[in-house]
C-alpha positions, 0 to 999 in steps of 0.5 A: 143196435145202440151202442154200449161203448164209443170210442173215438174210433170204435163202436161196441154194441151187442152181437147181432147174429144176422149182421155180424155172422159173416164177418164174424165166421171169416175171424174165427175161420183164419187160423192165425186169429184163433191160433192163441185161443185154443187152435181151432178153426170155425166154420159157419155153424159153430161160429153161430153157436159162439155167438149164441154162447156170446149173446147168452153171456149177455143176458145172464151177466148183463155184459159179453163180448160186443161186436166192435164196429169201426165208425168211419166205415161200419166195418165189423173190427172183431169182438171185444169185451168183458167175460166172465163165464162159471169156472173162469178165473176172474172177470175177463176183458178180451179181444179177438182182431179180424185179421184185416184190422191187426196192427192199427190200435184197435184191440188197444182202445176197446181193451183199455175203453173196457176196462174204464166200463168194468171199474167205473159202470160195473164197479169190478175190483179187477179185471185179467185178460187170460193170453197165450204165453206167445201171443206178443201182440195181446201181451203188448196190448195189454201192457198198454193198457196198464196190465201186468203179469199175475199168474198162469193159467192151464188147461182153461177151456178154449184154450186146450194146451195153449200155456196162458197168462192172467194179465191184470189191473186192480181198480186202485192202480187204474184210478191212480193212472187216471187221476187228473 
C-alpha cells in the first residue's frame, strides 16, 4: 500500500485487514493499551470490526486512523491519525501504541507528522486529541507536540466513564512555531 505519511522512522498507510489484523488484535487485546479508551479488551472478531469502522472512516472522510509501520523492521507500531466521526467534538489526531513500542518517540512523531497532514494537506483550522484525564503519557505526548488543555470531554463513546480532555493546536499557533 503507498504510504500516506513518512517520517524519518515511520510509515503511515492505510489499514490493510489481512496484513495488520494480528497485530492489530494483539493491541487492543492487552488491557494496559485500551485502559484509556474505554477499558475494553478485544478480541479477533471485534478488532476486525474496528478496522472495518477505521477503513469506513476512510472512505467517507478521505483520512482515518493509518496503520503505522516502523521502516527499519516493517513492523506494525500501532494506529495513528486523523478522526473525525458525526458526534465527535472536533477533528481528532490520535494514537494507540502496541505495547512493544511504548516509550520509544513513536506516538510523538506520527502525532505531530499528523498534525503537519491536517493544517497544511487538509487545511483543518484545529485539531484536539481527546486523552484519558490519567493517560501521563498521551498528555506528555501531546504537549510535545504543541498541544495544550482546552476543555473536558464526558461520556464520549469509547471512552464510557473514562473522565477525558480535549488537547489542541489551532493552525495559527502551529504556523507561528514553524516558521523559519
Amino acid at each position: 500500500m503507498k504510504p500516506i505519511i513518512e517520517t524519518e522512522r515511520l510509515i503511515l498507510r492505510e489499514v490493510d485487514i489481512e496484513c495488520d489484523l494480528e497485530p492489530w488484535v494483539d493491541m487492543m487485546s492487552d488491557e494496559e493499551t485500551v485502559r484509556f479508551i474505554g477499558g475494553q479488551t478485544m478480541d479477533h472478531a471485534a478488532s476486525w470490526r474496528q478496522m472495518a469502522m477505521v477503513i469506513g472512516h476512510q472512505v467517507v472522510r478521505g483520512y482515518s486512523f493509518w496503520s503505522t509501520i516502523e521502516k527499519a523492521t516493517g513492523d506494525f507500531v500501532g494506529r495513528v491519525g486523523l478522526w473525525s466521526p458525526v458526534g465527535w467534538p472536533e477533528p481528532e489526531i490520535g494514537w494507540t501504541i502496541h505495547r512493544n513500542y511504548t516509550r520509544r518517540g513513536f506516538a510523538k512523531e506520527a502525532g505531530a507528522a499528523c498534525v503537519d497532514y491536517a493544517f497544511e494537506t487538509l487545511g483543518w483550522d484545529r485539531c484536539i486529541h481527546v486523552i484519558g484525564e490519567e493517560n501521563i503519557g498521551s498528555i506528555k505526548t501531546a504537549e510535545a507536540i504543541g498541544s495544550k488543555r482546552l476543555y473536558k470531554v464526558d461520556k464520549l463513546p469509547p471512552f464510557g466513564d473514562v473522565k477525558c480532555w480535549a488537547y489542541g493546536q489551532t493552525r495559527e499557533e502551529w504556523e507561528s512555531r514553524n516558521e523559519t
